[in-house]
N, C-alpha and C positions, 0 to 999 in steps of 0.2 A: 848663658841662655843661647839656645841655637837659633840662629839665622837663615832660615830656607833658601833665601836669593845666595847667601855665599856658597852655603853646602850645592845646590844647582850647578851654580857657575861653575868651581869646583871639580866637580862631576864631568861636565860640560866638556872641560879644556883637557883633565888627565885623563879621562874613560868616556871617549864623545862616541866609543860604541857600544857601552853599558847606559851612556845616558837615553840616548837615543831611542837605542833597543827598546828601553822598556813603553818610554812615551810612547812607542809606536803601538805598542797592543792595545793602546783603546781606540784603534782605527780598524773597520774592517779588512780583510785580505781573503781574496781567493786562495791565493798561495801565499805562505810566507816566504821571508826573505831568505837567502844563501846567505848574505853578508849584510851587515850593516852600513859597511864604508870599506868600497872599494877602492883602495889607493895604486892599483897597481902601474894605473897608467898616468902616473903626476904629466903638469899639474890638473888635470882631469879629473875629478872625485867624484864616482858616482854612491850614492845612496841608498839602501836597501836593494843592492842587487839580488837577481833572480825572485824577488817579489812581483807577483799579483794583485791587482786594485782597482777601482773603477773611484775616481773623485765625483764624480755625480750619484753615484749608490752609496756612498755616504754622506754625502751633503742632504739627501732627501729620503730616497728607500729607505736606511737603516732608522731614522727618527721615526717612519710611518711604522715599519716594523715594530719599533721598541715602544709605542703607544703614545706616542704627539703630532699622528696623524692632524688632529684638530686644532691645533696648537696655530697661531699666526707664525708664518717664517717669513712671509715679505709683505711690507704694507708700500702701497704705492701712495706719494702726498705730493701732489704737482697745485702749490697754489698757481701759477699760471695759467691753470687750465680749471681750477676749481675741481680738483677730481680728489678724494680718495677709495683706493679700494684694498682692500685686504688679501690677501692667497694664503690657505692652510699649507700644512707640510703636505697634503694628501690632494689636494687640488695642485699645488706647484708639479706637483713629480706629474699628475695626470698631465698638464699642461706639456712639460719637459716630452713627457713620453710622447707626446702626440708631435711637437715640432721635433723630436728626433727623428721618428717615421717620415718627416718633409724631408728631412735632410738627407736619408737613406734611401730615399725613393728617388732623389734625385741624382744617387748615386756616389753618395760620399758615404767615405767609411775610414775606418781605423788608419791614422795616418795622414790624410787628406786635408789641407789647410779649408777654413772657412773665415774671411773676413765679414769681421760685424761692423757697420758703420750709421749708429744709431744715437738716438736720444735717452735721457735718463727720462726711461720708458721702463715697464716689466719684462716687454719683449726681447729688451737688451739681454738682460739676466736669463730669460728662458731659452734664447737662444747661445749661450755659452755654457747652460749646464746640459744642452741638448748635446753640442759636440761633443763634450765631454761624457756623457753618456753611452756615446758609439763608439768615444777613441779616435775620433777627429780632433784637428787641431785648432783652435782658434785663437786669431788676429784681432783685437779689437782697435778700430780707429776712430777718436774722437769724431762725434757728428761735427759736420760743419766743415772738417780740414778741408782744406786747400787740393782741388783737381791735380795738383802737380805733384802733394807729396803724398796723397793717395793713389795715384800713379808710380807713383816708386816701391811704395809696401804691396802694390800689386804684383809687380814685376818681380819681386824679393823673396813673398809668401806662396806666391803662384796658385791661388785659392780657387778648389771648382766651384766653389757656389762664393758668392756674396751675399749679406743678408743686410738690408736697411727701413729705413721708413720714409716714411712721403716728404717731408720736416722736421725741424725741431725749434724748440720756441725759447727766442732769449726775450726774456722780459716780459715786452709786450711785442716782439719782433720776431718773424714767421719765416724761417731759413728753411729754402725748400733744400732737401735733398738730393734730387733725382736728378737735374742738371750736373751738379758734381759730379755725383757716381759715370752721368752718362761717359763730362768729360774726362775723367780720368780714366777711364774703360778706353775710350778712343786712343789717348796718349798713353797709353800703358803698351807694352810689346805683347806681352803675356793678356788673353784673353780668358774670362772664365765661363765654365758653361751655362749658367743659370745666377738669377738676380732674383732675390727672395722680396717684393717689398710689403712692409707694412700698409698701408693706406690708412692716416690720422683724419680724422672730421674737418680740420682746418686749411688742410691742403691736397689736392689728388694728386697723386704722382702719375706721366702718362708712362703709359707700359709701353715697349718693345717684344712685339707678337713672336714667338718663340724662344725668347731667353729669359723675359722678367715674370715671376707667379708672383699671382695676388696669395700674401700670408693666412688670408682667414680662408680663403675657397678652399688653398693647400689641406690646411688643418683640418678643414669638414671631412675630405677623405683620405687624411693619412693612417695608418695602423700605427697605435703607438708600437714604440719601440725601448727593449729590454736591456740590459747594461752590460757591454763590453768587454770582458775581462785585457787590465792593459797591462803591459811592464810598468813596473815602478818607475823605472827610467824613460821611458817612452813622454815625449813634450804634451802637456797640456793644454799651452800657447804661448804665441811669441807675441812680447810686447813693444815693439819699436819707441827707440828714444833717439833724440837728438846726438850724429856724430860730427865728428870735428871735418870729417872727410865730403860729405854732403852725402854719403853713402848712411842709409838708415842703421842702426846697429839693432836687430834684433832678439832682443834678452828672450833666452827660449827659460822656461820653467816644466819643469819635471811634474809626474804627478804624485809617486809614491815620498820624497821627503818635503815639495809643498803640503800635501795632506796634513803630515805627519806633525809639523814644524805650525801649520796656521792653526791646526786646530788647538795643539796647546798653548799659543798663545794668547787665547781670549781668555783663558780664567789666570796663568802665568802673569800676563802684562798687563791687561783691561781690566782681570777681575770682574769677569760677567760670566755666567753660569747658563747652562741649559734653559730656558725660558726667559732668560732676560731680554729686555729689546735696545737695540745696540746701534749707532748710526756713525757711519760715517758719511759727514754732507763732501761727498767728493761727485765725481764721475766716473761712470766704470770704462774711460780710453785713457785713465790713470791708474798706477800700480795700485793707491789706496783704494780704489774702486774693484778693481780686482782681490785683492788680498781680502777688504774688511768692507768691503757692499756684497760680496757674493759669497767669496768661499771659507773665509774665517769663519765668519756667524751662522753660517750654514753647517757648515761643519759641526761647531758645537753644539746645533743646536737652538740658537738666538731666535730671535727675533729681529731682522734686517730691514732697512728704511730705503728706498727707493726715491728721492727729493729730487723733484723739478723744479728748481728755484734757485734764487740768491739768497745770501744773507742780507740786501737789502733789497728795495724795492717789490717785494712779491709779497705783501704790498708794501711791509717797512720794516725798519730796525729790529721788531721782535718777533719776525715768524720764526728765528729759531729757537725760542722761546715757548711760543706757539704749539710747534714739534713736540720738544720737548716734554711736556705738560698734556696734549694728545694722546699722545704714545708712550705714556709712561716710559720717557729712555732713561738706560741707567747711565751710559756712557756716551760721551760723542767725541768722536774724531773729526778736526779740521784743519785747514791750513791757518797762520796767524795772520796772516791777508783778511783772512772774514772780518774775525774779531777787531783787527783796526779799522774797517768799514762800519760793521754795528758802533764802534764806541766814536768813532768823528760823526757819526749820526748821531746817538744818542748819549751822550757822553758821562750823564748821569744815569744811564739804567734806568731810566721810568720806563719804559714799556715792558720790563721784568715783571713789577708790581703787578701786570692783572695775568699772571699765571702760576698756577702750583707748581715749582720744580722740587717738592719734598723727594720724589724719588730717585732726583739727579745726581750720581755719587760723584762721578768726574768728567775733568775735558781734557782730553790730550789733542797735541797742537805738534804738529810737524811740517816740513816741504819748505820752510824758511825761517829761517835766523829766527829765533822769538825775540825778542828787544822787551828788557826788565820793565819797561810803561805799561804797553799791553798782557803781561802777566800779571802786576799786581791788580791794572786794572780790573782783569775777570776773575783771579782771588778773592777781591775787596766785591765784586758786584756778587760773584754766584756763590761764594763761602763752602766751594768744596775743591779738592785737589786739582790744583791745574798743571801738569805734567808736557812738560816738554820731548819728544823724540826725537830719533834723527835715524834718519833710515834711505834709501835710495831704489829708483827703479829695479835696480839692478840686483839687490839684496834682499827683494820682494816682503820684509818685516823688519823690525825697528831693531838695528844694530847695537845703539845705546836708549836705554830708556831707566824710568824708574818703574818698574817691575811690581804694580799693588796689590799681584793677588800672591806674593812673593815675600816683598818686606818693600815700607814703604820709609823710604828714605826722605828725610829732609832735604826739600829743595831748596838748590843753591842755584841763584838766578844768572844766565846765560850759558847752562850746561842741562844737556838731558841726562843726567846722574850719571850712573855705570853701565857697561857694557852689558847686554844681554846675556842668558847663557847660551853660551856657543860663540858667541862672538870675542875672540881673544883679541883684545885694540891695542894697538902700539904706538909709538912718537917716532917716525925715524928722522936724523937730516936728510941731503941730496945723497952723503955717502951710502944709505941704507943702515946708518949706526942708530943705536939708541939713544936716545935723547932723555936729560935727565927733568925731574918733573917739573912742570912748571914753566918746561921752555917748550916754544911754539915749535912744531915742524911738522911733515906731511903724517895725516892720522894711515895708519895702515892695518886690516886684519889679517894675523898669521894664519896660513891654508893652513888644512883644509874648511873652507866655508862653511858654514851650518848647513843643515840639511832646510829647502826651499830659497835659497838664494840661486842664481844661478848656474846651472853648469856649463854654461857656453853661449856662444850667439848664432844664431841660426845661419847653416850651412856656412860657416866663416870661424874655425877653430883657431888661425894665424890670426886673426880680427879680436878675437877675446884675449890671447896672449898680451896683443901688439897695445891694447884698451889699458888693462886691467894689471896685468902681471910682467909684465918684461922691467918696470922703469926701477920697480924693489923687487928684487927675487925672494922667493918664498911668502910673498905679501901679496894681498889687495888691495890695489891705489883706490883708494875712495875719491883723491880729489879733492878732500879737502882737507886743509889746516886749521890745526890746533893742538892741544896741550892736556896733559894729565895732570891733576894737581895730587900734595899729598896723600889726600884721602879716595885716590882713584875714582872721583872725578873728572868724567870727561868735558872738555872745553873745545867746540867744534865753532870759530873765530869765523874762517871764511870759505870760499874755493880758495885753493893753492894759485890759481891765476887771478885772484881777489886781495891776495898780497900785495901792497905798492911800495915799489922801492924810491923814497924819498933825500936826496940828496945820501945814499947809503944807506940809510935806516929801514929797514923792512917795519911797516907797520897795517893791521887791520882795518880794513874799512869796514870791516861788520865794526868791531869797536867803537869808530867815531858813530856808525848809524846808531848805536847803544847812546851816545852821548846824545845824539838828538835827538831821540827820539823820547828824551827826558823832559826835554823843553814843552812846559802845559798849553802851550797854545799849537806841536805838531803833532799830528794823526798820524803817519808815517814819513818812511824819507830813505832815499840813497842817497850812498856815496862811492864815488868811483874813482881813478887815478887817471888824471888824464897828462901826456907829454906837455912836458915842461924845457925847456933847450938848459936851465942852466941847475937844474936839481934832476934830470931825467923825470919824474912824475909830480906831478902835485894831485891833492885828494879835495874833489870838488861837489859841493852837498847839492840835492836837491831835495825841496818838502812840500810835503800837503797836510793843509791847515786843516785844523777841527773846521766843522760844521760851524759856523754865527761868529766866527772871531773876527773884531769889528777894529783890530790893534792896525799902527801904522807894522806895513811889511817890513820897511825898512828896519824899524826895531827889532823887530823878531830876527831879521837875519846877523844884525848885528850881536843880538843875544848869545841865538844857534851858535857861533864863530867864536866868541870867549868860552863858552861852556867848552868847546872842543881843547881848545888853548889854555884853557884853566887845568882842565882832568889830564891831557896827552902832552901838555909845552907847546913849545916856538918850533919842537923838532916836527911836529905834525906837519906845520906849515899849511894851516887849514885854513886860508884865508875868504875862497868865496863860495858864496851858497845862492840860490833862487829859489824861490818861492813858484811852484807849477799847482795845477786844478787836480790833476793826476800822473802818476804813472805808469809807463808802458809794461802791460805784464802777457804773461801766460794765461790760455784759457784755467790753468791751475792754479794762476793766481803769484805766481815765480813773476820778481820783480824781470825785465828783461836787460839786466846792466848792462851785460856784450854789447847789445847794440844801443845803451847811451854812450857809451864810451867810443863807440865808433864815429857816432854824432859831437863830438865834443871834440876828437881827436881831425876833426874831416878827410876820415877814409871812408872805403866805400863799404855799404851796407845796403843786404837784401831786406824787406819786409819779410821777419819772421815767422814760419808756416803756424806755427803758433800764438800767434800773438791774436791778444784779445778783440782789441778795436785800432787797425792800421793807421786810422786818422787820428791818433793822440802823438805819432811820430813828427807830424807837423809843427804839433803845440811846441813836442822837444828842441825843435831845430831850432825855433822864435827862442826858448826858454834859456838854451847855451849860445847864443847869439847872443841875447842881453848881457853874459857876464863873460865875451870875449872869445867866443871858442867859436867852431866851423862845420858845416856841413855839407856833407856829398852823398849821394844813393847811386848804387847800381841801377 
């Protein structure tokens, strides 16, 4: 019996210019391609050279053209705000077209960076398929970031307009915007000509008379504006992510093999079709926000969700639930952070019971380690596929997955099955040699890259080498480690700098967080290696309890510590854990281990431009104090 996903792959790795090729005709082109895959300048690869395309005329034109004008393509659901509202395929383009005329009238065009620095608002989305529309470039930066490292993607992106809004609302908490933007405008070298803002009902932003336009005045008398014929290769935007250097690295994305590459994978990997409604609960100043809130489901066709919210608190455990049941979604994308947030809230699922999720086929869960509790947990609660991936800024769609609209493989718990097609994934050691299966070593994909992952980092080609490709030649360091099993299974254990060498022994601390996160009374947990003078590292747990657990701590920690010592031995040498409220993460929800490990080891550490809530770094200092360990801040 034939296999699609194998025959794909297949395809994919010996003829990745016949595979290609052909996915690409169901996108439209002004011109077609010369080439499919241009290799001539390794390790450089560009894409459907000499092609023609506009990513925003097929994300909305070509649906209104082809008769789902009427059709929902974005629903906006901000319980914090009590708001929904709906956008047809034929209002959104109207909408696009008119803040493109803003954008053009103020003098940006084909080329031109424009930073967005917004809330998960509609205007976010309408103003990224606006530059993409004209062939401008856009920058999005989380709302909220940090004056200092918005300052730097200033200076970086060099953007003539900026576009924001007055606020954004975490929870029940009212983060103005406008002070940021001002101070990071000031401290920035690089100034831009014009500040587009929003004005939200919660907060007024004061304007600066000659640089900042009010967004609705704008649009009263813009001319919309018509769609830009661009090179396939020409940047769509650049997405900044965290470097080792303090220097921002920014992942530039193409727009002829992103198109080509995101739009088949919504029926490829998601398995959602033309009029389905699709959600990813992320933010769009993250790659999934980008990729699978805007231009995935757009692309096909979807129906795409807009959420202003948490998955708890707005107002509890089951608005996404809620969502889900609203908006009849078929699929939802999230990070495994939520879902251990809903399930220490609600641990049995009663807030499921008062909504219909009959039309809920799957949930795929990416951006951190899934730990086997919180999978069976949402198995056993939602009783439909729960699919683990694994994918990166930087690769802009999911590397390894299981593939549903494909072949839908049996999942094996702590692995996001096999490699995508296009994605060839290898095991090397240090030497860059093969490794046989089974044994751990740095995961790599053999160039050339699929088409929509990167092809460089903005204005910094020595930067993407010096990142990415120098450390294995002919590969891409992903960064992190793990292992093939027989059945070509992928097993993605930790970061490569997430390895702790134990008196000799190389061992996982995603592993051990697998082992505790087994224990019925923890909700989540790290574990990290902290110096040790006479084993060089020891690996030291921290956890957070379910919601109402009423048990002595000290048992529980004492549990946690055999459970490790039972599954891993004496070699682990996993002897202490604490018991913390929470832990320090990313606004996406990324545990932030670097800097416990810095707090543990007492070196110095910055307040992460990312980090959630600063004041839980306090709680950490008291939390590795209690079981010996030290801290220092820059």
């Amino acid at each position: 019996m034939s296999n699609p996903y194998i025959e794909a792959f297949e395809k994919s790795i010996n003829d990745p210019e016949a595979f290609w090729g052909e996915i690409a005709e169901d996108c439209h082109w002004y011109k077609k391609w010369d080439k499919v895959l241009d290799d001539s300048n390794k390790p450089f690869y560009r894409w459907f050279v000499g092609g023609e395309c506009n990513t925003c005329y097929n994300a909305l034109d070509l649906h209104v053209e082809n008769g789902r004008g009427d059709q929902a393509a974005l629903i906006y659901d901000s319980p914090v705000t009590n708001t929904i509202k709906k956008y047809t395929f034929s209002e959104l383009k109207d909408e696009v077209a008119k803040f493109a005329g803003v954008l053009k009238g103020l003098g940006v065009g084909k080329g031109d960076r424009v930073i967005i620095y917004m809330p998960m608002i509609p205007q976010s989305v309408i103003a990224m398929l606006a530059c993409a529309r004209i062939g401008a470039i856009h920058s999005v930066v989380f709302g909220g970031f940090a004056a200092k490292e918005l300052a730097t993607r200033i200076n970086d992106a060099k953007p003539k307009v900026i576009v924001t809004a007055s606020c954004g609302i975490e929870v029940k908490r009212i983060i103005p915007y406008k002070p940021l933007l001002d101070g990071a405008i000031e401290m920035a070298a690089f100034k831009p000509d014009k500040c587009v803002i929003f004005q939200r009902p919660m907060e007024t932003a004061s304007m600066i008379e000659g640089r900042d336009v009010d967004w609705d005045e704008a649009v009263k008398d813009a001319k919309p504006a018509d769609c830009v014929p661009v090179a396939a290769t020409d940047p769509l935007y650049i997405l900044y992510t965290s470097g080792t250097t303090g220097k921002p690295k920014g992942v530039v994305r193409d727009n002829g093999g992103h198109m080509v590459a995101l739009k088949w994978t919504m029926k490829a990997i998601y398995n959602v079709d033309a009029g389905d409604t699709y959600w990813a609960a992320s933010d769009v100043g993250w790659v999934v926000g980008h990729s699978y809130i805007v231009y995935g489901p757009l692309l096909k066709g979807c129906t795409t969700i807009v959420f202003e919210g948490k998955p708890v608190g707005t107002p509890d455990a089951g608005v996404f639930w809620r969502v889900i049941s609203e908006h009849k979604v078929k699929a939802l994308f999230t990070a495994p952070t939520a879902f251990r947030a809903i399930k220490r809230e609600d641990s049995k699922a009663q807030l499921m019971k008062d909504y219909d999720l009959s039309q809920f086929n799957a949930l795929f869960l990416a951006g951190e380690r899934l730990d086997p509790d919180t999978l069976h947990w949402a198995e056993k609660s939602l009783n439909v596929p729960v699919i683990d991936h694994w994918w990166q800024t930087e690769t802009g769609w999911a590397i390894c997955a299981n593939c549903l609209g494909l072949h839908h493989y049996p999942v094996k718990q702590g692995s996001p099955t096999k490699p995508a097609p296009g994605w060839n994934v290898q095991v090397v050691d240090e030497n860059n040699q093969l490794v046989k299966a089974g044994e751990i070593g740095a995961l790599v994909v053999k160039l050339p890259l699929p088409p929509g992952s990167l092809p460089t980092l903005w204005k910094n080609d020595e930067g993407f080498k010096e990142a990415y490709l120098n450390e294995f030649p002919g590969y891409y360091k992903t960064a992190d480690a793990g292992f093939i099993d027989e059945d070509g299974y992928v097993f993605v254990m930790t970061r490569t700098d997430d390895i702790i060498n134990v008196a000799g022994h190389r061992l996982s601390t995603g592993g051990m967080e697998e082992i505790l996160a087994d224990h019925p009374d923890v909700a989540e947990c790290a574990v990290l290696g902290v110096e040790d003078q006479l084993k060089g590292q020891v690996p030291v747990g921290f956890l957070v309890l379910n919601a109402g657990v009423d048990r002595s701590v000290d048992d529980i920690i004492k549990e946690a510590v055999q459970m490790v010592r039972d599954r891993i031995g004496a070699v682990a040498s996993f002897k202490k854990a604490t018991v913390v409220k929470r832990l320090p993460k990313t606004r996406s929800g990324k545990i932030l281990r670097g800097t416990i490990q810095k707090i543990a080891d007492k070196k110095e550490y910055a307040v992460p431009a990312t980090i959630d809530d600063p004041e839980i770094l306090n709680e950490m200092e008291e939390a590795v104090q209690k079981i010996g360990y030290g801290k220092a801040r820059s």
